[in-house]
Each structure stands twice: as structure tokens, then as C-alpha cells.
C-alpha positions as a Markdown table, in Angstrom:
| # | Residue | x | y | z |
|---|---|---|---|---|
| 1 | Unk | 118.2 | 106.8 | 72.2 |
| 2 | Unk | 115.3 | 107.7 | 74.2 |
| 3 | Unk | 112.0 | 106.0 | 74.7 |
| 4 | Unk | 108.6 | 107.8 | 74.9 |
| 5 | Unk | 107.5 | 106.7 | 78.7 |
| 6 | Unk | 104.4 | 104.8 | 79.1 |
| 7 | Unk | 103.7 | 103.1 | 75.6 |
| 8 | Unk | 103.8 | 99.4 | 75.1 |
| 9 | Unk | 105.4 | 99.8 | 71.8 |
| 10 | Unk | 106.7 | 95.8 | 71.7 |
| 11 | Unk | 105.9 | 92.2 | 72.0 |
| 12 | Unk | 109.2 | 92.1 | 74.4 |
| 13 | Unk | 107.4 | 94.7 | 76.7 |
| 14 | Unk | 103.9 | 93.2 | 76.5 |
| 15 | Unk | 105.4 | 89.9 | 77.0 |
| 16 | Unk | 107.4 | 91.4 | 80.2 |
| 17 | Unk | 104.7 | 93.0 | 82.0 |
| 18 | Unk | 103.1 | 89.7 | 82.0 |
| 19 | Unk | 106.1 | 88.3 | 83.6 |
| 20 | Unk | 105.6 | 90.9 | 85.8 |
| 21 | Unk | 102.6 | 90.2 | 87.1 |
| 22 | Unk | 102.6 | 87.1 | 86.9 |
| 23 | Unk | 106.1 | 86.8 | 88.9 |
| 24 | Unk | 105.0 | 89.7 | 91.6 |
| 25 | Unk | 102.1 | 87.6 | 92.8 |
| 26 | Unk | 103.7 | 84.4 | 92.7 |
| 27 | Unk | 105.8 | 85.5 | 96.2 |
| 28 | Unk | 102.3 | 86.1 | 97.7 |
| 29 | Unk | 101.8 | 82.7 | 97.0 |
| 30 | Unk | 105.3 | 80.9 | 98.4 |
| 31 | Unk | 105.2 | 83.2 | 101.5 |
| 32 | Unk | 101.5 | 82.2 | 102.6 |
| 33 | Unk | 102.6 | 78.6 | 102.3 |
| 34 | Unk | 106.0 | 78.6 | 103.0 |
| 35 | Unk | 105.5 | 80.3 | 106.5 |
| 36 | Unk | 103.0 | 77.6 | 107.4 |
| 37 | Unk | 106.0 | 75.8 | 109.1 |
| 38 | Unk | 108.9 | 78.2 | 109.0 |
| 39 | Unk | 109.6 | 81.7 | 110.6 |
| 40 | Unk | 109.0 | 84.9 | 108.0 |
| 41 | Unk | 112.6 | 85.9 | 109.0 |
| 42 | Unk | 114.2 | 82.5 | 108.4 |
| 43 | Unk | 112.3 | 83.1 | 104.8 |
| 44 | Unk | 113.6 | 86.0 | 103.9 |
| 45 | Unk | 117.2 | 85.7 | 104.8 |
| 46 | Unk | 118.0 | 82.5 | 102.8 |
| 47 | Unk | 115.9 | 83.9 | 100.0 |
| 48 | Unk | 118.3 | 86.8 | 99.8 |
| 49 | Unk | 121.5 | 85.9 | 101.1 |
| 50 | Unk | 122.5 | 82.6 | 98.4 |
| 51 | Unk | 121.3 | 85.3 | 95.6 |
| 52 | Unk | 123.3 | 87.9 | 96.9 |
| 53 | Unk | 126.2 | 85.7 | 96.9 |
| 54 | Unk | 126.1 | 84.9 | 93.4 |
| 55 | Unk | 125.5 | 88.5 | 92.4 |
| 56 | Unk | 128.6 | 89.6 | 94.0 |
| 57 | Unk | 130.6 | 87.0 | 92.6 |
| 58 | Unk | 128.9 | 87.8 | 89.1 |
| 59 | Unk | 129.8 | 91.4 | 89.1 |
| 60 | Unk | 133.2 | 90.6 | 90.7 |
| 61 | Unk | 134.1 | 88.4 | 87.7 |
| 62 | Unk | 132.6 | 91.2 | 84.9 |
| 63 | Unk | 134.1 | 93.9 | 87.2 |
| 64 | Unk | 131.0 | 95.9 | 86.8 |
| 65 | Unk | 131.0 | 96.8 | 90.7 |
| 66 | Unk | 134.2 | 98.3 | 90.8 |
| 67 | Unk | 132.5 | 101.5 | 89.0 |
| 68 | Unk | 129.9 | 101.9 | 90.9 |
| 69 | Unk | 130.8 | 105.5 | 92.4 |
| 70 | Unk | 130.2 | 105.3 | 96.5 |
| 71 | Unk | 127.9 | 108.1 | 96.2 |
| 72 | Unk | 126.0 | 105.9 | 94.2 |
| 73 | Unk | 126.3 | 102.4 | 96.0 |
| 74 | Unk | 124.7 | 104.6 | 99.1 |
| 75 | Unk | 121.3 | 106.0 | 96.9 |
| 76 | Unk | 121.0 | 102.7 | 95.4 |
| 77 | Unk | 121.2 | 100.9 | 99.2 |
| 78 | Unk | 118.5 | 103.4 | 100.3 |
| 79 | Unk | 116.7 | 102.2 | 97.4 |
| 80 | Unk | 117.2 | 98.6 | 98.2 |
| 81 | Unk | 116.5 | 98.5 | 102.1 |
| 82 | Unk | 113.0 | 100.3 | 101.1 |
| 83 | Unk | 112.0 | 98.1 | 98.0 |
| 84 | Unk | 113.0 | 94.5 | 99.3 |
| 85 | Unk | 113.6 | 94.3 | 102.3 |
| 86 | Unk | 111.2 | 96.8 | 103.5 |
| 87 | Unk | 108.6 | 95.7 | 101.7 |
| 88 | Unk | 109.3 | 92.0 | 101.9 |
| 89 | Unk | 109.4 | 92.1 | 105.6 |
| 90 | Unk | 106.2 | 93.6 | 106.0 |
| 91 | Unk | 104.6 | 91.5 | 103.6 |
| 92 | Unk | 105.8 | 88.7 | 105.5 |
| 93 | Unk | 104.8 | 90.0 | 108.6 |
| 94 | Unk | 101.1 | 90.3 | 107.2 |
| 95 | Unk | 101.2 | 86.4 | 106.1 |
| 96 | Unk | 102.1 | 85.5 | 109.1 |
| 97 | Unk | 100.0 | 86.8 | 110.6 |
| 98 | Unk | 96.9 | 85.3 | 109.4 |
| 99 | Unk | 96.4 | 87.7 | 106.3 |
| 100 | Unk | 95.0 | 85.9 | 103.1 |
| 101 | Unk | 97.6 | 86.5 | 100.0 |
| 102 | Unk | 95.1 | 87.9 | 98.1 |
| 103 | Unk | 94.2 | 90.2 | 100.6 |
| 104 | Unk | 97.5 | 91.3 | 101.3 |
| 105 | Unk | 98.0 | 92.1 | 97.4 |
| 106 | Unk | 95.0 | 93.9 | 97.4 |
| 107 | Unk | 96.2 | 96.2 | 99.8 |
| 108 | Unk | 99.5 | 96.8 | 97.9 |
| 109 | Unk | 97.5 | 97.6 | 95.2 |
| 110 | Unk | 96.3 | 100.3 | 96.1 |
| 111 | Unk | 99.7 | 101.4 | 95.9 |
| 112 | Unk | 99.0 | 103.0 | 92.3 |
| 113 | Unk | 96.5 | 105.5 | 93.9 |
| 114 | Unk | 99.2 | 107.1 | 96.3 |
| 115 | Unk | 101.8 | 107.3 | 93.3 |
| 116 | Unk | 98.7 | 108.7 | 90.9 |
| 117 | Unk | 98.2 | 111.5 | 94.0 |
| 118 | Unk | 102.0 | 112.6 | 94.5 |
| 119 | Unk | 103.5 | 111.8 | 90.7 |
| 120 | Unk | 102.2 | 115.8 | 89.6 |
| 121 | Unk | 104.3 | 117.5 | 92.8 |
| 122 | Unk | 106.7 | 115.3 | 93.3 |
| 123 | Unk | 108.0 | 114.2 | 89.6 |
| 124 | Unk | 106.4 | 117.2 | 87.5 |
| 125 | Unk | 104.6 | 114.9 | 85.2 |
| 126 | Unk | 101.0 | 115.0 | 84.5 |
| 127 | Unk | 97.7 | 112.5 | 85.1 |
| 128 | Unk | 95.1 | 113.2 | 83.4 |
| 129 | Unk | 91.6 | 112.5 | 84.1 |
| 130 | Unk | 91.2 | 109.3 | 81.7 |
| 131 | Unk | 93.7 | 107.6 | 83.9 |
| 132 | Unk | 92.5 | 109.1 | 87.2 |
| 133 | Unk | 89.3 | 107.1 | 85.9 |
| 134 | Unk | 91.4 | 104.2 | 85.2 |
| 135 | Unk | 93.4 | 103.8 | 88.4 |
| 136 | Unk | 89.8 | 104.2 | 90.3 |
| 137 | Unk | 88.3 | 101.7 | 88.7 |
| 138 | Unk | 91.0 | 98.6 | 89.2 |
| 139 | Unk | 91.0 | 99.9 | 93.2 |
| 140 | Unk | 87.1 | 99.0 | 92.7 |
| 141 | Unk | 87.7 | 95.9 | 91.1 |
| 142 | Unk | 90.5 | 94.6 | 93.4 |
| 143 | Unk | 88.4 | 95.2 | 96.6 |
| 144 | Unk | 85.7 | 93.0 | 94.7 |
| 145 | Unk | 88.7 | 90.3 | 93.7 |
| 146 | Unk | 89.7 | 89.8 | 97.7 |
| 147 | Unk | 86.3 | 90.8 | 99.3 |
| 148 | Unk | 85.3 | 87.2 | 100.7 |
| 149 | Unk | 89.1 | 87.1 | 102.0 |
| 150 | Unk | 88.6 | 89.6 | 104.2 |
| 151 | Unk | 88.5 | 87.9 | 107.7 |
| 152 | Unk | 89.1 | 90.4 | 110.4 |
| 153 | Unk | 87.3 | 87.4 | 113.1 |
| 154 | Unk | 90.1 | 85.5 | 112.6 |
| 155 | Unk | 93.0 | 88.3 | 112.7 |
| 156 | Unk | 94.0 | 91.5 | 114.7 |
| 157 | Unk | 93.0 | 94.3 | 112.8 |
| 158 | Unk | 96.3 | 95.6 | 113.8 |
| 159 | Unk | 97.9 | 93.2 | 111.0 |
| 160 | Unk | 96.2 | 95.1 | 108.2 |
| 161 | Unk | 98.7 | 97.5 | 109.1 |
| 162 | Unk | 101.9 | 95.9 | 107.5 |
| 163 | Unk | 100.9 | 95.1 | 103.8 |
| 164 | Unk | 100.1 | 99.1 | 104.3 |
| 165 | Unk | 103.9 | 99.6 | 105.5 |
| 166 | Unk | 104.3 | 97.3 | 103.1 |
| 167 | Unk | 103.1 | 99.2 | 100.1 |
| 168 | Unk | 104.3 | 102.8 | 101.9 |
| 169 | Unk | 108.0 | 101.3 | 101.2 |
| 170 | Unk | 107.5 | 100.3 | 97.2 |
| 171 | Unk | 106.2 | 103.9 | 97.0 |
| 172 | Unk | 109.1 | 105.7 | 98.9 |
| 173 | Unk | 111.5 | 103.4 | 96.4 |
| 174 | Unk | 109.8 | 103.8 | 93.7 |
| 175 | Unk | 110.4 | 107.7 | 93.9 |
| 176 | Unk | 113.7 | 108.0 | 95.4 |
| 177 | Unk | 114.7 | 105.4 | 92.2 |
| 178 | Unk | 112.5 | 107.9 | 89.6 |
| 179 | Unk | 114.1 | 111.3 | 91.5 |
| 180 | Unk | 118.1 | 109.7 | 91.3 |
| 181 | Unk | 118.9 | 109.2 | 88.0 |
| 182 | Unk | 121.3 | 106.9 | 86.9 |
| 183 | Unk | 123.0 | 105.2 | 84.3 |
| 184 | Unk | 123.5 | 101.7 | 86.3 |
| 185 | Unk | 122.2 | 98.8 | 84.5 |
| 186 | Unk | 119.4 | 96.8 | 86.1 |
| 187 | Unk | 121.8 | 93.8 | 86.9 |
| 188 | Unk | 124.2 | 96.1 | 89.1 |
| 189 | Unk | 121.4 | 97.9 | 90.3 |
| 190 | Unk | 119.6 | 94.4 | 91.6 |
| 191 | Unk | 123.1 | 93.2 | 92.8 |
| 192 | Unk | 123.0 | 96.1 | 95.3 |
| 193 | Unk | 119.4 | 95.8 | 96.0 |
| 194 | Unk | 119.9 | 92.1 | 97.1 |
| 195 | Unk | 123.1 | 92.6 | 99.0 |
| 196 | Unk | 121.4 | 95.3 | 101.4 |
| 197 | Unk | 118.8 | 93.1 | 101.7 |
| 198 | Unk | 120.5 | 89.8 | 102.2 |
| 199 | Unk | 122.7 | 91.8 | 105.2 |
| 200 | Unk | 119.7 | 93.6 | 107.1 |
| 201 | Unk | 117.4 | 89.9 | 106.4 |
| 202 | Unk | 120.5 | 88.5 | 108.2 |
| 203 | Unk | 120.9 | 90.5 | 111.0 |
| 204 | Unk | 117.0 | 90.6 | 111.5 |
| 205 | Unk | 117.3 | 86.8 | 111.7 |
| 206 | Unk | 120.4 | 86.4 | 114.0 |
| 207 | Unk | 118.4 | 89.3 | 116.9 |
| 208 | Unk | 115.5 | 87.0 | 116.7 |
| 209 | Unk | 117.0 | 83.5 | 117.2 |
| 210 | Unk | 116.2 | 82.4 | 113.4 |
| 211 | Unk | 118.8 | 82.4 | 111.5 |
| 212 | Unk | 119.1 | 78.6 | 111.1 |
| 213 | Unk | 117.2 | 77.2 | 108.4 |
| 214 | Unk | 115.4 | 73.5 | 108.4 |
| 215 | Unk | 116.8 | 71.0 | 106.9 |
| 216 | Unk | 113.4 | 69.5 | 104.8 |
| 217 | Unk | 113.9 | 69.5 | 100.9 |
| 218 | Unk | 110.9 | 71.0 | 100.4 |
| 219 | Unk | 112.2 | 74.4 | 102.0 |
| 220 | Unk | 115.2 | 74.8 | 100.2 |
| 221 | Unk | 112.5 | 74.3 | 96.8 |
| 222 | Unk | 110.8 | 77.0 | 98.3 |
| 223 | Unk | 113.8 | 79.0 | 99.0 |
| 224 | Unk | 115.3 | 78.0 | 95.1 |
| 225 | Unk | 111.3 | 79.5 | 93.5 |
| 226 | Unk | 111.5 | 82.8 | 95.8 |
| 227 | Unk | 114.8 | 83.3 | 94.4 |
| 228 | Unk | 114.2 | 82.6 | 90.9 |
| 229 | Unk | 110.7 | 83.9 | 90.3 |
| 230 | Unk | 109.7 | 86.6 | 92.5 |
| 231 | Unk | 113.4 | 88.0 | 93.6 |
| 232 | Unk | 115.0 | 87.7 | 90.4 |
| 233 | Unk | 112.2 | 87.9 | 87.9 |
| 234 | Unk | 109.8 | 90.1 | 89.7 |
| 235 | Unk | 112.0 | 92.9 | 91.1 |
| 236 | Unk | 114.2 | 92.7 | 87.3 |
| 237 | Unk | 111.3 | 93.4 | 85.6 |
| 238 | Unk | 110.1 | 95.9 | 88.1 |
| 239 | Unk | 112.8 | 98.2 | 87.4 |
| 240 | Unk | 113.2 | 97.4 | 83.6 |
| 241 | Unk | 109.2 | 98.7 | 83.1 |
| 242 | Unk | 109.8 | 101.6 | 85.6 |
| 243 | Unk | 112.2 | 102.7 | 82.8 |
| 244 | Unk | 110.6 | 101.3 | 79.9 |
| 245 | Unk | 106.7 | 102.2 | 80.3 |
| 246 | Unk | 106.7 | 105.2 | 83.1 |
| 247 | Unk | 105.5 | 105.1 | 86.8 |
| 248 | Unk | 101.6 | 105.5 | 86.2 |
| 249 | Unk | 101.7 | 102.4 | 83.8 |
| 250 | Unk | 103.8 | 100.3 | 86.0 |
| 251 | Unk | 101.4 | 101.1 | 88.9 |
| 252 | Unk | 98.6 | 100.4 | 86.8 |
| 253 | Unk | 100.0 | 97.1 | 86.2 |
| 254 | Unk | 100.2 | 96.5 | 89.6 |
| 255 | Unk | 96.1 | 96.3 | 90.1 |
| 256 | Unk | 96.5 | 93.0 | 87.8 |
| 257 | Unk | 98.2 | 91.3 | 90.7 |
| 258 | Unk | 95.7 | 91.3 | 93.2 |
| 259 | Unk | 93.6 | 88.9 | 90.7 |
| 260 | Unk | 96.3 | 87.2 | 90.0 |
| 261 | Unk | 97.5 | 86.2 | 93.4 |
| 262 | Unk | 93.2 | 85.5 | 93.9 |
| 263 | Unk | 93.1 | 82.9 | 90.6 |
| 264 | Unk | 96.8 | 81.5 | 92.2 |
| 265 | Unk | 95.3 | 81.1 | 95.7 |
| 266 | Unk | 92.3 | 79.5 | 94.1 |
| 267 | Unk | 94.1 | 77.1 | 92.1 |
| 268 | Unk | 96.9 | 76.4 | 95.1 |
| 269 | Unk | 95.4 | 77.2 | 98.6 |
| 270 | Unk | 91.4 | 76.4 | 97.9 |
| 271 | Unk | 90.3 | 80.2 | 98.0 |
| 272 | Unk | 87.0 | 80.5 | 96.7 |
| 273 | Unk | 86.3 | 82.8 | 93.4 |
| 274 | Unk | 82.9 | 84.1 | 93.1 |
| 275 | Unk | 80.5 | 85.9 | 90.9 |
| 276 | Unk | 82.0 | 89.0 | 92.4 |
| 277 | Unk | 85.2 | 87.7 | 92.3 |
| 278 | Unk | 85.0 | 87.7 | 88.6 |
| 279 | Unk | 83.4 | 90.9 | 88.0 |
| 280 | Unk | 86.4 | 92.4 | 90.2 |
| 281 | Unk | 88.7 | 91.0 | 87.2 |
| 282 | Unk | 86.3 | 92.6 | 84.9 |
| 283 | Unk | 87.3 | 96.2 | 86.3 |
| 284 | Unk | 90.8 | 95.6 | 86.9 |
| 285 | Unk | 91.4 | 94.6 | 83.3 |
| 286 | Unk | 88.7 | 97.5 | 82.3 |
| 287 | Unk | 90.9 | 100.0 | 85.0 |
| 288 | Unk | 94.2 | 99.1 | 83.4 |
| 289 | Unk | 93.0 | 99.7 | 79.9 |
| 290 | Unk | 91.9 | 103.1 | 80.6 |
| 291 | Unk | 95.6 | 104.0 | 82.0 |
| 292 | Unk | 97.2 | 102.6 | 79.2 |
| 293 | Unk | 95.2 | 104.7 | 77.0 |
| 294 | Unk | 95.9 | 107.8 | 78.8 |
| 295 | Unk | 99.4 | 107.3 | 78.6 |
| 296 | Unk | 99.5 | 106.7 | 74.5 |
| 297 | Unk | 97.2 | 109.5 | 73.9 |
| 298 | Unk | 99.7 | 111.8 | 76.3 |
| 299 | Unk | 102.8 | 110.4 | 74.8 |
| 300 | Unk | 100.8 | 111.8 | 71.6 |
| 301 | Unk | 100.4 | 115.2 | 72.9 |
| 302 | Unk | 104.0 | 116.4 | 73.5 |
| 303 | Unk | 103.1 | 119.5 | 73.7 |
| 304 | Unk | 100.5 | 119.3 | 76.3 |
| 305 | Unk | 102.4 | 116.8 | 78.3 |
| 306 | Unk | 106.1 | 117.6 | 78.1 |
| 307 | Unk | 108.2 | 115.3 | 79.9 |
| 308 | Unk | 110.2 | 117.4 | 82.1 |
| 309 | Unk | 113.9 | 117.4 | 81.7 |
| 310 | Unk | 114.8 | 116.0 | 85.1 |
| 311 | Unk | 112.7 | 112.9 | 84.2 |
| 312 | Unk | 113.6 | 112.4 | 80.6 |
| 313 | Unk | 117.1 | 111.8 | 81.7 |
| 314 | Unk | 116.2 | 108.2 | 83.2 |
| 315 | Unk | 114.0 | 107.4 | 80.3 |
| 316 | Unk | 116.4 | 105.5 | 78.7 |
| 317 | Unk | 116.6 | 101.2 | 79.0 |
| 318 | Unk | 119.1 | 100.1 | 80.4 |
């Protein structure tokens, strides 16, 4: 049966939008210190690759995989290259070079305001003004969060350009997955996302010399948390709320990160929080409200703001 999209109707989806944002930032975190002593493509592809492995095998054994149509194993892919390893390249790139976490996140964040501006012509659905209000006001209070981060002295202004290839990817994903129904569950679905990835992280690795991994314990822990929280749990419950709460809530969500990832780097790395810092949190919290309530009092209104029929086909969980 069909859920209305963009209401936090239970605990279980409250509780998993928390994991959400909690789990997104967190591989902010592990990449600005992992990458302190090991190359961003070394990262990525033993992130990937032991979690691709066990996927396969997983959906081997259940035989899930074998009915995945090849029509469909070639969207999903697409999906895939642009959502992880896209994305996680770039954001990579941008620790590396030099870019504060929380800065980085701030940038992706903004990520909500390109989806807000194309959802209407590119999906058919509707944002009204409330949440228009909503998104603009955690953009306003994620530049306050990662203001002081900002250290262009330090870095080529050139670098701000990959957490904004970065964020360009999640979008293009986000959309193709939104515009390609389907009725894969999110487990095959991530076990095609990670395998993509894994293969292109690999061959990135092997053209740059980078491939082999160091042999400290402390980077296979770091490899065992990236896999866990923000492969696993992040991208999981990425694609679980895209279904279950609607686009515009799951990108409103997003702005929580950015605060997140500047309380983690506070806590972790020594990044100062200020008075600014905190009113920053203020708006983001304030911003998401207002999006939330835009999307109950729509979900409300059926009348004024239908879903169309191409988009209530996906609005199933899986």
C-alpha cells in the first residue's frame, strides 16, 4: 500500500532520519582524518571493494541478483557511479585538499536548494512558499555553522570546486533514481551501487599507483567504520527516506548535516564553535521545521497538491 510522501508519520522514520544524519556526516569525519596519512583513492577503494564482496555473495546466496532485468542493472549502475562514487571522489578530493569537513558539508548542503529549484519541471511536484522559506533559511544557518572554517589562505580556491561536483552528482542521482521507478528493494539496489563503485574506486586506484593499502591497524578500523556507518548506514537510509518521506524532506534533512559534521569536528578535530556557530544550528533546525510543515500541510491538501502518477508509482517502501 502506498505512503503519503513527505510525512514523518513513525518513530521508525524519525528515529531513521536521525541515523541519517547522523551516519552522512560521520564520513566527513573518517575522510578528514583518515587522509591525513593515506591517499583519498587508497580510501575509497578498500572502503568499497570488501563491501561489495559481501553484497555479491549475499545476493548470490538469496538469489535476489539473478532477477535483476539487465535493463535495470544498467539505470541502477548510472545511479551508483553518480551517488558514490561520484560523489565520494570528489568529496575526497576536497579533504584532501585542505578543505575543513564542515566546510565541505556545508557546501553539499546546499544541495537542497538546486533540488527545491528543479523538483516543479523536472518531477511535476509542487514547493510551496512555506518550504521555499524553509530551505532558505537552513542555507543561512549552515553558512553561519562553517563560517570560521572558511580558510581560502590556506587552500586554492580552486578546491571549493569538488564538494560542488560533489553535491552536482547526489543531485543528478537523486533524480535519475526519483525519474526510474522501480520495484528493487534497497538491499539489491545498494549491492549494485557498491559494486560500480568498488570497480571504478579500483581502477581509479590501480592508474594512479595506489592501489595497495598500509598495513597499520588503525587503517583497516577506519576502512571497517566507512563501511559500516557511512557506506552501509548512510546511503541505506538515503534511499529508504527518498521513498519513505519525499525529495524536498530528505533534502531538508540534509541541512542538519552541516552542524552535525561542525559539533563532530568540534568534539574530534578541535574546530572551534562560536556564538555564530550556534545560532547557525538555531536556523537549520528553525529551516527544517518549516519544510516539514510544508510537506504535512501539502500531504493534507490532495487536491491542491496531487502527486502525479509518474511519481506515485515509487512511493511505495521497499
Amino acid at each position: 500500500m502506498s505512503r503519503q510522501i513527505g510525512v514523518l508519520g513513525s518513530m521508525l522514520t524519525v528515529l531513521a532520519a536521525i541515523g541519517f544524519v547522523l551516519s552522512w556526516s560521520s564520513g566527513f569525519i573518517i575522510a578528514a582524518i583518515a587522509t591525513v596519512d593515506v591517499a583519498p583513492t587508497t580510501l575509497l577503494v578498500w572502503r568499497f571493494v570488501p563491501v561489495a564482496i559481501v553484497l555479491l555473495v549475499l545476493g548470490a546466496l538469496t538469489g535476489t541478483l539473478r532477477a535483476v532485468p539487465r535493463a535495470e542493472w544498467r539505470r541502477q549502475s548510472l545511479i551508483g557511479l553518480c551517488a558514490q562514487f561520484g560523489y565520494c571522489v570528489f568529496v575526497y578530493a576536497a579533504v584532501a585538499a585542505g578543505i575543513a569537513a564542515g566546510t565541505t558539508a556545508l557546501i553539499d548542503a546546499v544541495q537542497p536548494l538546486v533540488v527545491a529549484t528543479l523538483v516543479g519541471p523536472l518531477l511535476g511536484l509542487r514547493v510551496g512558499r512555506g518550504q521555499w522559506g524553509g530551505l532558505a533559511l537552513g542555507a543561512l544557518g549552515v553558512v553561519l555553522v562553517v563560517h570560521t572554517q572558511m580558510d581560502s589562505a590556506t587552500t586554492a580556491p580552486l578546491a571549493y570546486a569538488f564538494p560542488s561536483l560533489a553535491m552536482v552528482c547526489l543531485v543528478v542521482a537523486t533524480f535519475l533514481e526519483r525519474r526510474s521507478p522501480t520495484t528493487l528493494s534497497v538491499r539489491v539496489r545498494m549491492t549494485i551501487y557498491v559494486t560500480v563503485t568498488a570497480g571504478a574506486s579500483a581502477l581509479l586506484a590501480f592508474l594512479t599507483g595506489t592501489l595497495m593499502p598500509p598495513a597499520a591497524p588503525v587503517f583497516w578500523l577506519q576502512i571497517a567504520l566507512l563501511a559500516i556507518v557511512p557506506t552501509l548506514a548512510a546511503y541505506g537510509l538515503y534511499w529508504w527516506l527518498l521513498r519513505r518521506v519525499g525529495i524536498t524532506t530528505l533534502n531538508a534533512l540534509l541541512f542538519l548535516v552541516a552542524p552535525a559534521t561542525a559539533a563532530a569536528g568540534f568534539l574530534l578535530l578541535g574546530e572551534p564553535i562560536t556564538a555564530l556557530t550556534l545560532t547557525g544550528f538555531a536556523l537549520c533546525g528553525a529551516g527544517v521545521a518549516l519544510v516539514l510543515v510544508g510537506e504535512t500541510r501539502g500531504a493534507s491538501a490532495p487536491s491542491r497538491n496531487a502527486v502525479p502518477e509518474a511519481d506515485r508509482a515509487t512511493q511505495n517502501t521497499p
